[in-house]
N, C-alpha and C positions, 0 to 999 in steps of 0.2 A: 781579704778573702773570707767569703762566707765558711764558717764553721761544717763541716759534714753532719750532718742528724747520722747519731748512732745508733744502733739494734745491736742489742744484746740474745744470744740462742741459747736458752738457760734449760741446762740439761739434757740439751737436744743430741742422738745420738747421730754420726753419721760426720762430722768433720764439717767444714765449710768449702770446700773444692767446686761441689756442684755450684752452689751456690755464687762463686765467685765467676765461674763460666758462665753463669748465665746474665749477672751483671753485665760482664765483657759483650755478649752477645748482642744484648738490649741498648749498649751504648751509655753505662748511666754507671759504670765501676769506679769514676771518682765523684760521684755527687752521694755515695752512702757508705758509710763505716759497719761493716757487721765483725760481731765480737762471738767469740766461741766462747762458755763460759760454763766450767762445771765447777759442782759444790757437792760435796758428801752424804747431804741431804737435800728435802727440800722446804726446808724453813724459809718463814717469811725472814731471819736475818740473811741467809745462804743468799738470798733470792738479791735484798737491797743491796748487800755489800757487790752483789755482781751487778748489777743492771738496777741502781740510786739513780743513775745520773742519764738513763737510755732516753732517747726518744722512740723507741722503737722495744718491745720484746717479742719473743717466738716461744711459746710453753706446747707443753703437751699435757701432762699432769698436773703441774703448780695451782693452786686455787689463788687465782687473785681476785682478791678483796678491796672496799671500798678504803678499809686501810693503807693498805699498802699502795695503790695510788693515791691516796693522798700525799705520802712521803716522796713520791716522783716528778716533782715540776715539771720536767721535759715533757714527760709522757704524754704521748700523741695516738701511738696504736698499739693493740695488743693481739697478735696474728698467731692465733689455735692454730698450729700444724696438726689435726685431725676434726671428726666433723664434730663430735659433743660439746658443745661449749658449759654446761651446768657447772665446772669449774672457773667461771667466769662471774664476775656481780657483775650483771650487763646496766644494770639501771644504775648502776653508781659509777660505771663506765661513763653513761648517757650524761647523766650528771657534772660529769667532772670535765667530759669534753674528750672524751678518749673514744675510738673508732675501735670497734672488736671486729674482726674478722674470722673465718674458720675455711674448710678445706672442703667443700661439699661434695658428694659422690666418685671421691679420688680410690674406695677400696670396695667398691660396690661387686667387681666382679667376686672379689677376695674374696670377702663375707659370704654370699651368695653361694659359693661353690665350696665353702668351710660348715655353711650349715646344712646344704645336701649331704657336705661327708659326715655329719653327726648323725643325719636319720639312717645314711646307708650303715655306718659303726654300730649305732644302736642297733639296729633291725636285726644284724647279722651278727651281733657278738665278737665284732672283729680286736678290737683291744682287750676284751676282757679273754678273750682266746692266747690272744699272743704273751699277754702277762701269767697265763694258765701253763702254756709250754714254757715260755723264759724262767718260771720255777720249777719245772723241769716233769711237769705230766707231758703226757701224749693222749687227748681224751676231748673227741668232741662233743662231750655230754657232760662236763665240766661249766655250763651254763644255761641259763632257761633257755627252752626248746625256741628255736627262732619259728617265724611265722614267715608267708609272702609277702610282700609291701603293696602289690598292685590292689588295687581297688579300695587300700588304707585314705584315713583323710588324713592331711595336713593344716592344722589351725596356723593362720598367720595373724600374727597380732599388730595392726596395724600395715601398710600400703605403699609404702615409697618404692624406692629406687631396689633396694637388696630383694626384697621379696618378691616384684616384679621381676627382675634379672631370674630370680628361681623357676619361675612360671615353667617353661621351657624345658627346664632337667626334672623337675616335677612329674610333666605329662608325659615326657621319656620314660619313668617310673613305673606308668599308671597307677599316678594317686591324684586324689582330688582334693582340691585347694578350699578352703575354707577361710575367709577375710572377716575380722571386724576392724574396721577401718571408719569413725565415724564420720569424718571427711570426705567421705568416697562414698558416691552413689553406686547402688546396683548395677548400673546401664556400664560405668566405669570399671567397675571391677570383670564382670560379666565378660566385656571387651578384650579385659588379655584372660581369659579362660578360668576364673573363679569364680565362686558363687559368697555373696555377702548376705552374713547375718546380724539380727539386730545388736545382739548383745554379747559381751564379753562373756556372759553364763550360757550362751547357747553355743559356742566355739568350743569352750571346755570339756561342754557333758561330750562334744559328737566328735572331738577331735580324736587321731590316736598318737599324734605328734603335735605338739604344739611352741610353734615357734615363738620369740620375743622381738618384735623388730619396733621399739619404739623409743625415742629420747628419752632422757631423767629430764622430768618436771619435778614441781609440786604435783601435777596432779599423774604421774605414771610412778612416782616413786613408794613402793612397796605394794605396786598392782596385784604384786602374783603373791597370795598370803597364805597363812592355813585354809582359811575358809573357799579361796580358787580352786587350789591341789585339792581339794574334798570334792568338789566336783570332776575331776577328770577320772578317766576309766583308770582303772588299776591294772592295767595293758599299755596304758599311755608312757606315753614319753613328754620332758620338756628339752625344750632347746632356747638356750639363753646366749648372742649376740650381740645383744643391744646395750644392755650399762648393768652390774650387779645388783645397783639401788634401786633396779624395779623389779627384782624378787628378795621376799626376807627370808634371807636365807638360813634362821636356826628352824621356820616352817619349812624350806624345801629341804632340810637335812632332817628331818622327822619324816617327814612324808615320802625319802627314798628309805627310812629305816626300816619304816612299819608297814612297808606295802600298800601307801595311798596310790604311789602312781609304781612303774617298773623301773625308771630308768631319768637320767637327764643328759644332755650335753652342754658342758658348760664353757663359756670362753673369756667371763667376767667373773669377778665374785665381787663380795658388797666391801671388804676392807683390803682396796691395792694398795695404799701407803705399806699397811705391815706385809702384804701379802700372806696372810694365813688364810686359812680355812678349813673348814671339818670336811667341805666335800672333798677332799684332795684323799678320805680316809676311807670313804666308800664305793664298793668293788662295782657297783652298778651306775657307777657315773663315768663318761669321758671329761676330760676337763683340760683344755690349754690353757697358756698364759697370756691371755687376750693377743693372741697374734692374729684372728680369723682376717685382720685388714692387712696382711704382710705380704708383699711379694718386691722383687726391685723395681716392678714398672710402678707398684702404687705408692712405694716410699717416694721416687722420684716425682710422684708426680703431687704428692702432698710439699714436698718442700719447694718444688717452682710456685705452687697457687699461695703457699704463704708468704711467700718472698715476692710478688705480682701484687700482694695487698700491702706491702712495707713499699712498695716503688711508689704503688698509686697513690701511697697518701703521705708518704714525705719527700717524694723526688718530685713527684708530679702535683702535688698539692688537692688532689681529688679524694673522693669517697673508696673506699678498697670497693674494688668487684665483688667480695664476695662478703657483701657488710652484715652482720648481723644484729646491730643496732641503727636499721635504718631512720629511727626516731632524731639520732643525731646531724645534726644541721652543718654542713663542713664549706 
């Protein structure tokens, strides 16, 4: 009897129940072994001593490196249960023969509707209000004077799925959407109700909120720098969504110090391994613990699409559906 290819869920929260139901459903519950696997940390030893011998992992946060497949013969795939893959060596993946996957558009509404509530929070003072009374004033004059939102812009930095999904509660608002997106033509943007400008410096001087909706690259990582924040109005807002590493963040904690810009909403910051940071210190920021993609329909539906890419490519012997090293030849 053939050996079972095994997957290891290394750190993944959430148990393996669903997971095992949806095996059963698919018809494929004895052609794949998945392993539930935590470690205290997430060191590269934590990681081998759980999942050395996998044909299969599921990560969220773990940064796997060209090292550490090296050390995994088996290994076949490596399925991001969320969409960022930057903690991933995808070309040493390519390299080594290993199929990366990820979970494309599973928390688009999330996001979407976590960073309308950072410009309405902003706008209105509503956190900085409520932490005002929970120390025990009564004073709605306990923060800068709010302003109306209608006929405010909204910079969106970059065009996909979440900031399109926004368009809509946007123009509910009356504000006006502002794209630089250089992949997207005017005619495109234009079409779901935004107007695109040339450059990332013309977004900033005219924006009064400015969204983040773009991958960590090389080339988006530390987009947003002192010298960005200098050009935004000092009425402005930012709103960060998209990965910590494409704002540096000791520039955006100077520039809510000293009144470059008013305000941020934040939902990433640049260092999640320790989880610190100085914004968490300033009164003029909202700031979550990267949940803006959280709800039970989008968890569920991030772990069937990565468990759909461990089927397609060890039960089934095909390329995952959702590959992101299409260079890899399967």
């Amino acid at each position: 009897m053939t050996e079972r290819p095994k997957v290891v869920y290394f750190n993944i929260e959430g148990g393996l129940d669903y997971e095992h139901e949806l095996l059963e459903d698919w018809g494929v519950a004895d052609d794949i072994e998945l392993v539930d696997a935590h470690r205290p940390d997430n060191s590269d030893a934590s990681f081998l001593d759980a999942a050395g011998d996998a044909d299969g992992v599921v990560v969220e946060y773990y940064r796997v490196t060209r090292d550490v497949m090296l050390r995994m013969p088996s290994l076949k795939i490596v399925s991001v249960q969320s969409i960022g893959v930057n903690n991933i060596d995808i070309p040493g993946a390519t390299d080594l023969g290993v199929a990366v996957s990820n979970t494309p558009g599973f928390c688009v509404d999330e996001v979407a509707l976590h960073t309308v509530g950072f410009i309405i929070d902003l706008a209105r003072n509503i956190t900085r209000l409520d932490r005002s009374v929970r120390a025990g004033k009564w004073d709605p004059m306990d923060a800068p004077m709010p302003h109306r939102i209608a006929g405010k812009k909204v910079g969106l930095v970059f065009f996909g799925g979440i900031p399109q999904r926004m368009m809509p509660m946007l123009q509910a608002l009356g504000l006006e959407a502002l794209v630089y997106a250089p992949t997207k033509t005017a005619e495109y943007v234009a079409e779901r109700g935004a107007r695109k400008v040339d450059t990332l410096e013309e977004l900033l001087r005219e924006s009064d909120f400015v969204s983040l909706h773009t991958p960590l690259s090389p080339e988006t990582t530390g987009l947003i720098g002192r010298e960005q924040l200098a050009l935004m109005k000092p009425t402005a807002f930012l709103i960060n969504t998209a990965r910590g590493g494409v704002v540096v963040e000791r520039d955006l904690v100077a520039a809510l110090r000293d009144g470059t810009i008013a305000g941020a909403g934040i939902d990433v910051i640049e260092d999640e391994d320790t989880e610190q940071t100085e914004l968490r210190e300033l009164e003029n920021v909202v700031i979550t613990p990267h949940s803006a993609f959280l709800s039970e329909e989008s968890f569920l539906a991030a772990r069937r699409m990565a468990l759909e890419c461990l089927v397609d490519r060890l039960v089934r012997g095909t390329a995952p559906r959702y590959h992101v090293n299409p260079d890899l030849v399967i």
